[in-house]
Residue, then its C-alpha position, 0 to 999 in steps of 0.5 A: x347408588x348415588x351420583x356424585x355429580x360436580x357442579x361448575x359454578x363459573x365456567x370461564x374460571x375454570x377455562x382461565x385456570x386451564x390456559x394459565x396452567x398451559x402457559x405456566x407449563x410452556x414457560x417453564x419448558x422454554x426455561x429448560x431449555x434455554x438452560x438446556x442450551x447455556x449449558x450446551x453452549x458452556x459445555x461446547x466452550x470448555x470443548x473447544x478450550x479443551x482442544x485448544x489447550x490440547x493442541x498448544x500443550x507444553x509438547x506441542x509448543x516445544x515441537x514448533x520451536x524444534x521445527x522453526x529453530x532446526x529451519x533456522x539453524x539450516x538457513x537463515x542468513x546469520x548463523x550465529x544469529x541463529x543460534x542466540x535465537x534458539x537459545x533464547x526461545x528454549x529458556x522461555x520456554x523451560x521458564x514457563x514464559x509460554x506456559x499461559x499461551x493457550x492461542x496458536x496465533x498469540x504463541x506464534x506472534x509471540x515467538x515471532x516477537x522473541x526471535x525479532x528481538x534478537x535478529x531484529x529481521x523484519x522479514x522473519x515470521x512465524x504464522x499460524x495457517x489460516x483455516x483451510x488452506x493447507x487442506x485446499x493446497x493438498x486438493x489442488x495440483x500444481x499447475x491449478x495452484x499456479x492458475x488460481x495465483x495467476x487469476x489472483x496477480x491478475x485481478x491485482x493488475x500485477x501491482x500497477x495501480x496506477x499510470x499517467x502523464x502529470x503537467x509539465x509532461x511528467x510520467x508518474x507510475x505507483x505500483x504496490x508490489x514487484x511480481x515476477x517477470x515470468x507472469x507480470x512481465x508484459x503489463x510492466x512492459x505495457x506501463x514502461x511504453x506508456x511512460x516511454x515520451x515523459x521528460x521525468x518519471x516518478x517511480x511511487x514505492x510509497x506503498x510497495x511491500x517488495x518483490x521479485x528480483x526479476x521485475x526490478x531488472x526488468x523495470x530498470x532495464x529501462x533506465x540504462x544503455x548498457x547491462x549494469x550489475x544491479x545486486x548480488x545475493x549471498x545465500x548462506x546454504x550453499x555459500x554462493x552468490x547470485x547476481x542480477x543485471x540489467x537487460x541490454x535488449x528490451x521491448x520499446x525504447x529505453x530512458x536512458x537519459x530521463x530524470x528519475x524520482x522515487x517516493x519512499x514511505x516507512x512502509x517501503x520495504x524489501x524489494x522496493x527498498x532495493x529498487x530504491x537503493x540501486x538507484x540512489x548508489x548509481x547515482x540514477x534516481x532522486x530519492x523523495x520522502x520518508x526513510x524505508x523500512x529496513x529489510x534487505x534480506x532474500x525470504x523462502x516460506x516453511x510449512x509445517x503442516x501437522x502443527x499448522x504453522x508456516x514460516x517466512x525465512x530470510x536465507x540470504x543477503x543483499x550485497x550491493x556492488x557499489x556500497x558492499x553492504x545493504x539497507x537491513x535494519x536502517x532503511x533508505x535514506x531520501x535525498x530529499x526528506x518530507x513527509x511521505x503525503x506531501x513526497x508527490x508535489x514535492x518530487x513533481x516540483x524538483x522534476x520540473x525545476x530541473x527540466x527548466x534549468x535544462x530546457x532552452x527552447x523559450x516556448x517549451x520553457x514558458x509550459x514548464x514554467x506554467x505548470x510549475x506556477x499551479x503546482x507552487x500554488x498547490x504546496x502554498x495553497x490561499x484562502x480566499x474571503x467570499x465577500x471580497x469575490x464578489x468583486x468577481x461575480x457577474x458574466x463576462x460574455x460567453x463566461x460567467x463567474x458566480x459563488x456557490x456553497x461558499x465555493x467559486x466557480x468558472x462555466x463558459x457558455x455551453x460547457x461544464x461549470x469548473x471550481x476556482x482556485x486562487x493563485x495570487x494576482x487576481x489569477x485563478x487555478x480552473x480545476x480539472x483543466x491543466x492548460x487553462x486559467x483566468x485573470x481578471x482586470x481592473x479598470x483606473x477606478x479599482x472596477x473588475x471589468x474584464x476576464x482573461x483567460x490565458x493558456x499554457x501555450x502563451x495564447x490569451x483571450x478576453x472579454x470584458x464584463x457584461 
């Protein structure tokens, strides 16, 4: 029997062959399953579509608006009002105008915009809940919900933001939101302490949101001798009123006869609307800034657990005492109104002003007049052209005055160097140092030849240019 016996003439042929065929194989095992993960991804797509649409079906998007409008027609403030909204919520939805709506955040903020347009109460609002809370919430006991809200207000530092002594002794204090007594009450007491020797206070709601009502009764307790009536709360449900005072007794010393300043935003709402409000009608506070946001209603929250929507549901209304009516839907208006940036300078300024028409020791006189001039020349700020200060330039003894960086700077000998600001008359604002500033003087020939540096107390000193 014969061989048959192949001959490979070219080795290296048939090893490229080889590879070439792997390769071919390895990329199209690569195509298939890239296409293998599209279609994975597509179909996984549609899945999840697919639950979506299921879950805001045309009956479970008619659940919710049973759930909100029954809680509506329970509580909300205005009843009537409570009604036009469920009336309107019910024919767009039998008209089909949620019928597209496949998202639960789009569907509530929809509603949330329909019911608004008819109540126009910013307060009401109709949320989805976030991913996992309400599984969490179930976890977690009632006393371990209220430790991780406690930790949560605490690293929040209650809503103080901030507190300090501004020029002229003026106390200043910004906080973002009014928390319960119960739990912020000895922080509000530590910032109302701190504040206890300023000649004014400026309250900053300029970025407060609201709050509890027992903080404002606790901050404005304060602010008056005897127990005053503050605001009433009709809720609606069980048609009674509830009232809130001031407190006759608090910890520290009471301000009772302290200028007060608030600055208002349009994002001044709720509760800080109603510390603002009070204080304007009883005739204790200067109101400065923008017009607030207009909410005045008292909010409880509904969670509707199997939907996975929560509710913010006004279920009374302020009544205060003075007015017999509130601040919905038309805000606070200022005594004074500016935009709400500039509200600051312009509160620190009428602070000092009025202190100034009162004061009638000459010295303490001559401080608030001092502070004043720096902060007139920070409303009214100068430019300066760099080669007219070179006139300036040079060391005056201890003290040397250069230009950097298009910037003027002051450095005594040993110290930190500070920025110049001009404030006219050849004087200058040195920045970071409130009590201090310099002069500079001329000689008959129009020669800068000294330095003067002046103090708030009335004490000046000199030195003439090197």
């Amino acid at each position: 029997m014969r061989k048959i016996r192949h001959k490979i003439k070219n080795p290296t042929n048939h090893r490229i062959f080889k590879v070439a065929a792997h390769t071919s194989f390895c990329l199209l095992l690569l195509c298939l399953l890239s296409l293998l993960t599209m279609s994975l991804a597509t179909a996984q797509q549609v899945v999840d579509k697919s639950r979506e649409a299921a879950l805001l079906d045309a009956t479970t998007k008619s659940v919710i608006i049973d759930s909100v409008t029954s809680a509506l027609n329970e509580v909300y403030v205005f009843p009537e009002k409570a009604t036009e909204m469920e009336k309107l919520v019910r024919a767009n939805l039998k008209k089909g105008k949620y019928k597209e709506i496949t998202s639960l955040p789009v569907f509530t903020d929809r509603l949330t915009r329909d019911l608004q347009s008819v109540c126009k109460d910013r307060h009401l609002r109709i949320s989805p809940i976030p991913p996992g809370e309400a599984e969490e919430r179930d976890q977690l006991s009632p006393e371990e919900q209220r430790k991780r809200r406690l930790e949560r207000l605490k690293y929040q530092n209650f809503g103080f933001k901030k507190i300090e002594m501004l020029s002229g002794n003026i106390g200043y204090i910004d906080f973002r939101f009014f928390t319960d007594a119960s739990l912020g009450g000895a922080t509000a007491i530590a910032a109302m302490n701190f504040l206890a020797h300023a000649d004014a206070i400026i309250f900053d709601m300029r970025k407060n949101g609201g709050g509890s009502p027992s903080m404002i009764q606790l901050i404005s307790s304060y602010l008056f001798e005897e127990s005053v009536h503050l605001n009433s709360f009709y809720i609606r449900k069980t048609d009674e009123t509830k009232q809130f005072w001031t407190q006759s007794w608090i910890e520290g010393s009471k301000m009772v006869d302290v200028p007060v300043y608030v600055l208002t935003s349009g994002h001044t709402f709720s509760g800080a609307e109603e510390f603002t409000y009070n204080l304007k009608n009883m005739k204790r506070g200067t109101i400065i800034g923008e017009t607030t946001g207009g909410g005045a209603h008292p909010v409880t929250g509904r969670v509707f657990k199997e939907l996975n929507v929560s509710m913010a549901l006004p279920f009374g209304r302020a009544v205060n005492p003075i007015t017999k009516t509130n601040w919905e839907g038309t805000g606070v208006e200022p005594d004074i109104k500016v935009d709400a940036d500039q509200a600051l300078l312009v509160a620190h300024i009428e602070a000092l002003k009025e202190l100034e028409n009162k004061e009638t020791d000459e010295k303490k006189k001559q401080q608030i007049a001092w502070a004043l001039q720096g902060l007139e020349a920070e409303r009214n700020p100068m430019t300066m052209d760099p080669d007219n200060f070179k006139d300036y330039e040079g060391t005056y003894g201890p003290r040397k005055i250069w230009q950097e960086n298009g910037k003027f700077y002051y450095q005594r000998e040993g110290r930190p160097k500070y920025e110049l600001t001009p404030m006219g008359n050849e004087a200058f604002i040195v920045e970071g140092l409130d009590y201090f500033r310099i002069k500079f003087k001329r000689d008959k020939s129009g020669s800068v030849v000294e330095i003067i540096g002046m103090y708030d107390n009335g004490v000046t000193d000199s030195n003439p240019r090197n």
